[in-house]
mmCIF file of the N, C-alpha and C atoms, coordinates in Angstrom:
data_MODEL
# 
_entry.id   MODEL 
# 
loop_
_atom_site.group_PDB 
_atom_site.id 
_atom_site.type_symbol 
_atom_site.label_atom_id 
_atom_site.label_alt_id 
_atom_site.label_comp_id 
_atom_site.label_asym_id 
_atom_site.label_entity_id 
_atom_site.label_seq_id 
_atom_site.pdbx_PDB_ins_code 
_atom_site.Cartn_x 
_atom_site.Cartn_y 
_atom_site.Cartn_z 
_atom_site.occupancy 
_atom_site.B_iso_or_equiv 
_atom_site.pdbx_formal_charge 
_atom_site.auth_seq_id 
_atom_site.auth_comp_id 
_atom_site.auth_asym_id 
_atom_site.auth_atom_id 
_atom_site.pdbx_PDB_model_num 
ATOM 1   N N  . UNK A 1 1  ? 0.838  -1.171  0.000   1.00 0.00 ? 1  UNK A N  1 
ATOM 2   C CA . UNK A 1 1  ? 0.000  0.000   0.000   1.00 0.00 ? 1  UNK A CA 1 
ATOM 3   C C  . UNK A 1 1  ? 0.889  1.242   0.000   1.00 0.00 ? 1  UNK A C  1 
ATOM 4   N N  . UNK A 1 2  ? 0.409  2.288   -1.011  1.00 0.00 ? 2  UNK A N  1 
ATOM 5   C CA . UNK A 1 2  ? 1.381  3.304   -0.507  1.00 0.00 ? 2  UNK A CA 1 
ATOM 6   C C  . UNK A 1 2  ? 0.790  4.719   -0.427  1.00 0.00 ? 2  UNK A C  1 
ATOM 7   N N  . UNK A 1 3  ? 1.474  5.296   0.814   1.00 0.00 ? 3  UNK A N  1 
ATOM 8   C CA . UNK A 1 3  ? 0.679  6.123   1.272   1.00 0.00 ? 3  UNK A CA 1 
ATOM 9   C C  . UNK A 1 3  ? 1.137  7.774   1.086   1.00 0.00 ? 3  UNK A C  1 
ATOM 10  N N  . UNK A 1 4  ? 0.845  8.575   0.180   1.00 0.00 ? 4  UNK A N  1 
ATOM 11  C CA . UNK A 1 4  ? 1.216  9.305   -0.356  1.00 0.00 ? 4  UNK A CA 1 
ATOM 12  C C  . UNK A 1 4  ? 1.688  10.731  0.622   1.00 0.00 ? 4  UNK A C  1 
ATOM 13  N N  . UNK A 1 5  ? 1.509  10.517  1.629   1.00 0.00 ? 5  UNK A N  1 
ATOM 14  C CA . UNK A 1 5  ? 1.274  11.875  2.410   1.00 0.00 ? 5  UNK A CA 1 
ATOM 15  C C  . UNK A 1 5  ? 3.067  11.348  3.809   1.00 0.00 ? 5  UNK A C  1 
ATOM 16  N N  . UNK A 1 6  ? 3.572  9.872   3.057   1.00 0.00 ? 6  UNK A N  1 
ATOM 17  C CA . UNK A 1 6  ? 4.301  9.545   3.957   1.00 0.00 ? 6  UNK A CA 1 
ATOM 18  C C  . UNK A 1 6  ? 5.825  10.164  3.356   1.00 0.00 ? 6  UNK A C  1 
ATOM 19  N N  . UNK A 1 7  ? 6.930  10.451  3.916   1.00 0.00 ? 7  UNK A N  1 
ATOM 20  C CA . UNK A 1 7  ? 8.181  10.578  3.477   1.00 0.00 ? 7  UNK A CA 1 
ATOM 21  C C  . UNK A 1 7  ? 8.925  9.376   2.790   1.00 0.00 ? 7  UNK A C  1 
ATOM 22  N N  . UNK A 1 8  ? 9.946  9.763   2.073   1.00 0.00 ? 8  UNK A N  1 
ATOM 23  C CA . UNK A 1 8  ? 10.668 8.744   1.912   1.00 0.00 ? 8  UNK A CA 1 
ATOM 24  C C  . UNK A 1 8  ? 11.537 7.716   3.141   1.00 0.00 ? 8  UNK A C  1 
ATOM 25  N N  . UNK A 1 9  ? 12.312 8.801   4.000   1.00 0.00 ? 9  UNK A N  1 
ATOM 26  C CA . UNK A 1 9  ? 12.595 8.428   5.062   1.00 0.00 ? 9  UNK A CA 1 
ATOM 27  C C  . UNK A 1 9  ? 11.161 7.416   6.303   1.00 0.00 ? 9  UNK A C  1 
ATOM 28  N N  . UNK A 1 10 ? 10.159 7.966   6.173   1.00 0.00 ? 10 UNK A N  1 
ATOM 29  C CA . UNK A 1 10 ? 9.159  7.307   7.055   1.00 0.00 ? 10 UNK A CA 1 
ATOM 30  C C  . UNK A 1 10 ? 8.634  5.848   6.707   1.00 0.00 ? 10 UNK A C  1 
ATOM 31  N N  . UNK A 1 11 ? 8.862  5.792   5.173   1.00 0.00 ? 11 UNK A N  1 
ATOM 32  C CA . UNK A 1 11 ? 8.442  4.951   4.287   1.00 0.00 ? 11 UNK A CA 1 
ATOM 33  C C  . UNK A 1 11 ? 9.188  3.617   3.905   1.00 0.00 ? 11 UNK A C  1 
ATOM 34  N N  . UNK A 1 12 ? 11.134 4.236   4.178   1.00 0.00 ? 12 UNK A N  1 
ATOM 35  C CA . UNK A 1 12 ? 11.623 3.016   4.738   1.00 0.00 ? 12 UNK A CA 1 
ATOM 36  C C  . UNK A 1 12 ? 11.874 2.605   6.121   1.00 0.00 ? 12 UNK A C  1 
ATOM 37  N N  . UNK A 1 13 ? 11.477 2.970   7.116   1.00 0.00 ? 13 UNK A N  1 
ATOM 38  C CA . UNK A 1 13 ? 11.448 2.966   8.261   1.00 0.00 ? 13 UNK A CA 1 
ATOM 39  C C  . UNK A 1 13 ? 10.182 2.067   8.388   1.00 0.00 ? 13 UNK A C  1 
ATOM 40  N N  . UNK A 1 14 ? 9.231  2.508   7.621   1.00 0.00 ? 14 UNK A N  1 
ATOM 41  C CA . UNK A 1 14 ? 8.099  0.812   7.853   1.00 0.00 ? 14 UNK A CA 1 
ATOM 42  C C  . UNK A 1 14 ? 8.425  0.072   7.312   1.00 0.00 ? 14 UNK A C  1 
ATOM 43  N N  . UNK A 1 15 ? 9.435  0.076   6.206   1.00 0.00 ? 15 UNK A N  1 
ATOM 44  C CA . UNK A 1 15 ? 9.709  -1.313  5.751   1.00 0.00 ? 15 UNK A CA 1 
ATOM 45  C C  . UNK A 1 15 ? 10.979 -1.702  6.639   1.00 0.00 ? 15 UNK A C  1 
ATOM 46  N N  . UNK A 1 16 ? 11.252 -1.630  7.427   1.00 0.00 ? 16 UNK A N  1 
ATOM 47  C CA . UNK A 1 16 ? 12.493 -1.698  7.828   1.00 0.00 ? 16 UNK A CA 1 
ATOM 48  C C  . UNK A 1 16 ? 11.535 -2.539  9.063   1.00 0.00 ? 16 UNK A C  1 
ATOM 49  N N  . UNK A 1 17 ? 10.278 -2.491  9.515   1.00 0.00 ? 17 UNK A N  1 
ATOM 50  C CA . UNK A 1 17 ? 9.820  -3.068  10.654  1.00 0.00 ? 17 UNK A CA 1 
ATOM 51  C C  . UNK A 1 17 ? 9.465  -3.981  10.305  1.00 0.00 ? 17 UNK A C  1 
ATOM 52  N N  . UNK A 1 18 ? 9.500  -4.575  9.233   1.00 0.00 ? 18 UNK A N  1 
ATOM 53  C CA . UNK A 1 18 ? 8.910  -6.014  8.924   1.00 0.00 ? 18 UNK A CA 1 
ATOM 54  C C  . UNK A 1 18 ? 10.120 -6.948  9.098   1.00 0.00 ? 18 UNK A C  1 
ATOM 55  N N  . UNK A 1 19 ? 9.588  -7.695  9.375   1.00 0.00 ? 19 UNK A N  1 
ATOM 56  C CA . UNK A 1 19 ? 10.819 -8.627  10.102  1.00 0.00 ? 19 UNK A CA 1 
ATOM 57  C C  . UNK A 1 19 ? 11.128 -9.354  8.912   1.00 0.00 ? 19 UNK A C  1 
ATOM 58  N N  . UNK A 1 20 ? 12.633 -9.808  9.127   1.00 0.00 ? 20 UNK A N  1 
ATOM 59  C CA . UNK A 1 20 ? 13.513 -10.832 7.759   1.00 0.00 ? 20 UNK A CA 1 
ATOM 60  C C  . UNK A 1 20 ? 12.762 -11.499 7.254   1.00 0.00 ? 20 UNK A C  1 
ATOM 61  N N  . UNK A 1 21 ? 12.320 -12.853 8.744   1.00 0.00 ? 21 UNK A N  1 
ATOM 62  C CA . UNK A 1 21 ? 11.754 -13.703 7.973   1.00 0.00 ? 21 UNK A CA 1 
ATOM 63  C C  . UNK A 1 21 ? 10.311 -13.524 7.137   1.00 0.00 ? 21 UNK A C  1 
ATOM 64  N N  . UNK A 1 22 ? 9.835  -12.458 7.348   1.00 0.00 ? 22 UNK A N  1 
ATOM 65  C CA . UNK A 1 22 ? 8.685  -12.358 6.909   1.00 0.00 ? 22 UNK A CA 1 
ATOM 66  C C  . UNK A 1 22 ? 9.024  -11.680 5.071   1.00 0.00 ? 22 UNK A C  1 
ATOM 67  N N  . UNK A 1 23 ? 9.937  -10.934 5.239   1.00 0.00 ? 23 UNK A N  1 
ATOM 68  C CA . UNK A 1 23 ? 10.284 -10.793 3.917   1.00 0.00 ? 23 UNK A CA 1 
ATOM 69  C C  . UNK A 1 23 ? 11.165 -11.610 2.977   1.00 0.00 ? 23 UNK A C  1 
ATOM 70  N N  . UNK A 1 24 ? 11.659 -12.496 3.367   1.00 0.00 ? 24 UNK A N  1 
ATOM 71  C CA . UNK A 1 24 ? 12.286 -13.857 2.648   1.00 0.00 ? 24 UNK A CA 1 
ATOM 72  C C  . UNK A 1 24 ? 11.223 -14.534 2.443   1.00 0.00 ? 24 UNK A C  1 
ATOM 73  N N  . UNK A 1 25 ? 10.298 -14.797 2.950   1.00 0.00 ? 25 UNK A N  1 
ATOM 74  C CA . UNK A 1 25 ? 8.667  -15.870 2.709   1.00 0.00 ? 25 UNK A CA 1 
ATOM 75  C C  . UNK A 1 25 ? 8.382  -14.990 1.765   1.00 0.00 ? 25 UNK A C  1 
ATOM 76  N N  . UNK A 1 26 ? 7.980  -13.955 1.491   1.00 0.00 ? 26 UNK A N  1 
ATOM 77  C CA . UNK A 1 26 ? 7.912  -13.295 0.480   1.00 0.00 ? 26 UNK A CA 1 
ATOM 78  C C  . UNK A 1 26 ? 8.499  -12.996 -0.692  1.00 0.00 ? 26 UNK A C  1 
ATOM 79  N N  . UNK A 1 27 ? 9.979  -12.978 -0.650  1.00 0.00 ? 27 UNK A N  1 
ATOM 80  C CA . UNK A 1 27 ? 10.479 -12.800 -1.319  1.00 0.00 ? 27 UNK A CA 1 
ATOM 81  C C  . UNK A 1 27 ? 10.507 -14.219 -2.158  1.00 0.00 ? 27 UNK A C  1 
ATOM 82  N N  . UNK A 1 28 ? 10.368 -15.661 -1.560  1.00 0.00 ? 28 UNK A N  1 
ATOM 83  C CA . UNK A 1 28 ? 10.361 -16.966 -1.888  1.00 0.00 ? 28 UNK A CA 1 
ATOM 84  C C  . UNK A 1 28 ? 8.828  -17.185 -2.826  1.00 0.00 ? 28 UNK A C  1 
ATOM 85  N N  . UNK A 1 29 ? 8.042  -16.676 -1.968  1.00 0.00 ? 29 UNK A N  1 
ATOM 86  C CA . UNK A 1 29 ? 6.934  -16.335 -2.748  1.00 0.00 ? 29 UNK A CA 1 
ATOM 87  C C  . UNK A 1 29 ? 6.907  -16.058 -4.625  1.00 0.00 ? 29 UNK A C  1 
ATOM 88  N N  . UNK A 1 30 ? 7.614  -14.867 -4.561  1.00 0.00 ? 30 UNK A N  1 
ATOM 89  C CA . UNK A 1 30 ? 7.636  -13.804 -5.316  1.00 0.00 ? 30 UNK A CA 1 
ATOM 90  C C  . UNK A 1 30 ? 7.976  -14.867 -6.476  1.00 0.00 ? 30 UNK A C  1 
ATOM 91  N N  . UNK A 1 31 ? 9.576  -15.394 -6.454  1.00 0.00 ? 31 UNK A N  1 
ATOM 92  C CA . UNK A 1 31 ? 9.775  -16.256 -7.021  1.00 0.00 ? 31 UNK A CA 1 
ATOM 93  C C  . UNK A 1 31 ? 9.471  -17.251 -7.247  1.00 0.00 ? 31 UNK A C  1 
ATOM 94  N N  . UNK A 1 32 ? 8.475  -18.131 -6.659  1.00 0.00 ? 32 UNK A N  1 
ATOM 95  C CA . UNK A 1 32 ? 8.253  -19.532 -6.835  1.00 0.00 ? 32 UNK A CA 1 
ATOM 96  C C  . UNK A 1 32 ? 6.703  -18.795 -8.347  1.00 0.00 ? 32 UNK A C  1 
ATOM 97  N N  . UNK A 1 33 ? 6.309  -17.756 -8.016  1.00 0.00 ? 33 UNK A N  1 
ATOM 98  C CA . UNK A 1 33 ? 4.955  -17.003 -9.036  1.00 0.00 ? 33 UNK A CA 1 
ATOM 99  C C  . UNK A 1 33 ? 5.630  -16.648 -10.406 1.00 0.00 ? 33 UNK A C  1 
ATOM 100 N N  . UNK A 1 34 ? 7.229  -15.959 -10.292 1.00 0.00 ? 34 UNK A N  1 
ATOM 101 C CA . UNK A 1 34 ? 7.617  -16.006 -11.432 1.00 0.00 ? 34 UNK A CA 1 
ATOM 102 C C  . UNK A 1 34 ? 8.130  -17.151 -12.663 1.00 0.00 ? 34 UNK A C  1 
ATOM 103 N N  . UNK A 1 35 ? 8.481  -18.374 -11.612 1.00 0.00 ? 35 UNK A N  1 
ATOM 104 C CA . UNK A 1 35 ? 8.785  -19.463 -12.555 1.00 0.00 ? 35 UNK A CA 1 
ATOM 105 C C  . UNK A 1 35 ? 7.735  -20.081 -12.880 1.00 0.00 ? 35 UNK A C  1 
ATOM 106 N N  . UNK A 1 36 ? 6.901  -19.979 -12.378 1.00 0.00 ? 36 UNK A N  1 
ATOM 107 C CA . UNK A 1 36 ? 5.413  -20.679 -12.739 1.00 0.00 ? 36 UNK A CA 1 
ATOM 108 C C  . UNK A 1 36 ? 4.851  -20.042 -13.627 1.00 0.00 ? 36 UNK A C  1 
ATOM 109 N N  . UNK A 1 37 ? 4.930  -18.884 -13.522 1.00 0.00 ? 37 UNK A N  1 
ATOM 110 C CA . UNK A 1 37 ? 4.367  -18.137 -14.737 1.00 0.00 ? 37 UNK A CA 1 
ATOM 111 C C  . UNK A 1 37 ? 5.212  -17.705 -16.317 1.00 0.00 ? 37 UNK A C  1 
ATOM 112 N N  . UNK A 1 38 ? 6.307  -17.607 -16.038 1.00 0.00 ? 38 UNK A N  1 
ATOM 113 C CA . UNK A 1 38 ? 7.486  -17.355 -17.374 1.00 0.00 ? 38 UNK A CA 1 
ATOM 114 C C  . UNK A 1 38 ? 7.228  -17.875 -18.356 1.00 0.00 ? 38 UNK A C  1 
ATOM 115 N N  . UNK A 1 39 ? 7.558  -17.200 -19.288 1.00 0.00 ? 39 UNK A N  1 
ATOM 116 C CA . UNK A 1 39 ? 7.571  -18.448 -20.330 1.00 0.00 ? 39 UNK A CA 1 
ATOM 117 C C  . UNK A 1 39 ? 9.142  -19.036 -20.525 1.00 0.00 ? 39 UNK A C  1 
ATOM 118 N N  . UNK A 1 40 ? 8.941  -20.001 -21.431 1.00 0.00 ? 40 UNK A N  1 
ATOM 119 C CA . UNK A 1 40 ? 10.071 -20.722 -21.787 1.00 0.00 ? 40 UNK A CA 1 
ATOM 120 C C  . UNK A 1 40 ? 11.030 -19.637 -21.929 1.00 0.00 ? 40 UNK A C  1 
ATOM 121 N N  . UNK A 1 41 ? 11.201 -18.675 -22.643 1.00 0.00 ? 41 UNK A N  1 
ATOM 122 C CA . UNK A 1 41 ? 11.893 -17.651 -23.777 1.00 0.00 ? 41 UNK A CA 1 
ATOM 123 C C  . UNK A 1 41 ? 12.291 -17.289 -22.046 1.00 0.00 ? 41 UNK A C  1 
ATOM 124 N N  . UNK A 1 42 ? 11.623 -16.285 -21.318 1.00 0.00 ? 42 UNK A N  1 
ATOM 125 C CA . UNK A 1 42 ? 11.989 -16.031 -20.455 1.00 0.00 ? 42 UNK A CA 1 
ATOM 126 C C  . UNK A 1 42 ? 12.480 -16.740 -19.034 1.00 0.00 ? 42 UNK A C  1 
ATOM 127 N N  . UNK A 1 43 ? 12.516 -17.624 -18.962 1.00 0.00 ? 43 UNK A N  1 
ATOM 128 C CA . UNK A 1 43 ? 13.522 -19.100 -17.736 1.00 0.00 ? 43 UNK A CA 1 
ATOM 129 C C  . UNK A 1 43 ? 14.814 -18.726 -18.844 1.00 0.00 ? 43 UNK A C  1 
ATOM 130 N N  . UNK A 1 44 ? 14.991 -19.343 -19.829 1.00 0.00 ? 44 UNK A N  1 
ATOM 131 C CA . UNK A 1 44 ? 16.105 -19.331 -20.587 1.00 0.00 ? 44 UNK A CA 1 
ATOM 132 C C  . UNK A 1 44 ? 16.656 -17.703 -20.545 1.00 0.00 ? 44 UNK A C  1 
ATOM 133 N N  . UNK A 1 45 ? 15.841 -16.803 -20.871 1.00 0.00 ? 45 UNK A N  1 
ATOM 134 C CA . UNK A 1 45 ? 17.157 -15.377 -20.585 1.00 0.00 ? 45 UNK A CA 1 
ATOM 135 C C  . UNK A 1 45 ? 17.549 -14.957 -19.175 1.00 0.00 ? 45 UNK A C  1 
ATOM 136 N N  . UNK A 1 46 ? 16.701 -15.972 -18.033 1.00 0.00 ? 46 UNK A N  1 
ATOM 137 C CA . UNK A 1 46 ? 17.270 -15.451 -16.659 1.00 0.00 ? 46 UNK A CA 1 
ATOM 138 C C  . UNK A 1 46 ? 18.086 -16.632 -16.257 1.00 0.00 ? 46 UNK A C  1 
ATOM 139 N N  . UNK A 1 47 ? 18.497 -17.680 -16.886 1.00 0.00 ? 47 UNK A N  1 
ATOM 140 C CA . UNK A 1 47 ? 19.531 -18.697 -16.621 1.00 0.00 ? 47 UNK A CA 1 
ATOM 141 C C  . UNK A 1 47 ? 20.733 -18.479 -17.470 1.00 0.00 ? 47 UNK A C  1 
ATOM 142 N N  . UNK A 1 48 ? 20.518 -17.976 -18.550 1.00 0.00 ? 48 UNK A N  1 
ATOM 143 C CA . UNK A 1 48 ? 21.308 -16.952 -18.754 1.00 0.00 ? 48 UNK A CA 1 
ATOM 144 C C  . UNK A 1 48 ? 22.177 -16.182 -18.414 1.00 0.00 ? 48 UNK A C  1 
ATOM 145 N N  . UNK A 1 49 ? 21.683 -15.145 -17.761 1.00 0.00 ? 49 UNK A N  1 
ATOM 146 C CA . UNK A 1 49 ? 21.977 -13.807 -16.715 1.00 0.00 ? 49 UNK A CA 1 
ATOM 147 C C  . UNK A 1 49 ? 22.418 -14.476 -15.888 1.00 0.00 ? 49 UNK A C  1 
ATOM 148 N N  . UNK A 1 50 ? 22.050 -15.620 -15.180 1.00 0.00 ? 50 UNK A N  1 
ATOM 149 C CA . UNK A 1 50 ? 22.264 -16.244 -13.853 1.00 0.00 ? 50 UNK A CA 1 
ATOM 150 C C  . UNK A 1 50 ? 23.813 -16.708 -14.038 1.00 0.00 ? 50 UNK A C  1 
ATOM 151 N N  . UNK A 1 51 ? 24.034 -17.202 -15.637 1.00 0.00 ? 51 UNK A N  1 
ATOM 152 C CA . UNK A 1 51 ? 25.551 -17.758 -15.962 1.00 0.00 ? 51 UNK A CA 1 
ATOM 153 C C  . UNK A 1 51 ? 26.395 -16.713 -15.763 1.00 0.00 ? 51 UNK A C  1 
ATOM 154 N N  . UNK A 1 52 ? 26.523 -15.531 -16.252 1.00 0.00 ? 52 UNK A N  1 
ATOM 155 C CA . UNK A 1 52 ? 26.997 -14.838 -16.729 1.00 0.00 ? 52 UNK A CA 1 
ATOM 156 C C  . UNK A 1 52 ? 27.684 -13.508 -15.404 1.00 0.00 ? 52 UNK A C  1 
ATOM 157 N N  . UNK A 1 53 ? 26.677 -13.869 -14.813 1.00 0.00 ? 53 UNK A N  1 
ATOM 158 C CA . UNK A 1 53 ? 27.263 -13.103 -13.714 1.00 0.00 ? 53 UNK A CA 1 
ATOM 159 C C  . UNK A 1 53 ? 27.481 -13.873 -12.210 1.00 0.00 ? 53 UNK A C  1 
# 
């Protein structure tokens, strides 16, 4: 949600209160939605990227 009337500074300061693990479940999340959804073309240009760097 974002709340327009908040600072930048205030704005990472709430994200800063969410705890690790709660943003690694998320972040695990995030990813398990992108490989499920990709297409072929795209798995192949982020295994790719993944070589390369």
């Amino acid at each position: 949600m974002i709340f327009e009337w908040e600072t930048e500074e205030e704005r990472l300061l709430r994200f800063m209160k969410i705890p690790p693990k709660k943003k690694l479940e998320w972040l695990r999340q995030m990813h398990e939605f992108m490989v499920k959804c990709s297409s072929r073309r795209t798995k192949l240009i982020r295994r790719e990227l993944r070589k390369t760097h």
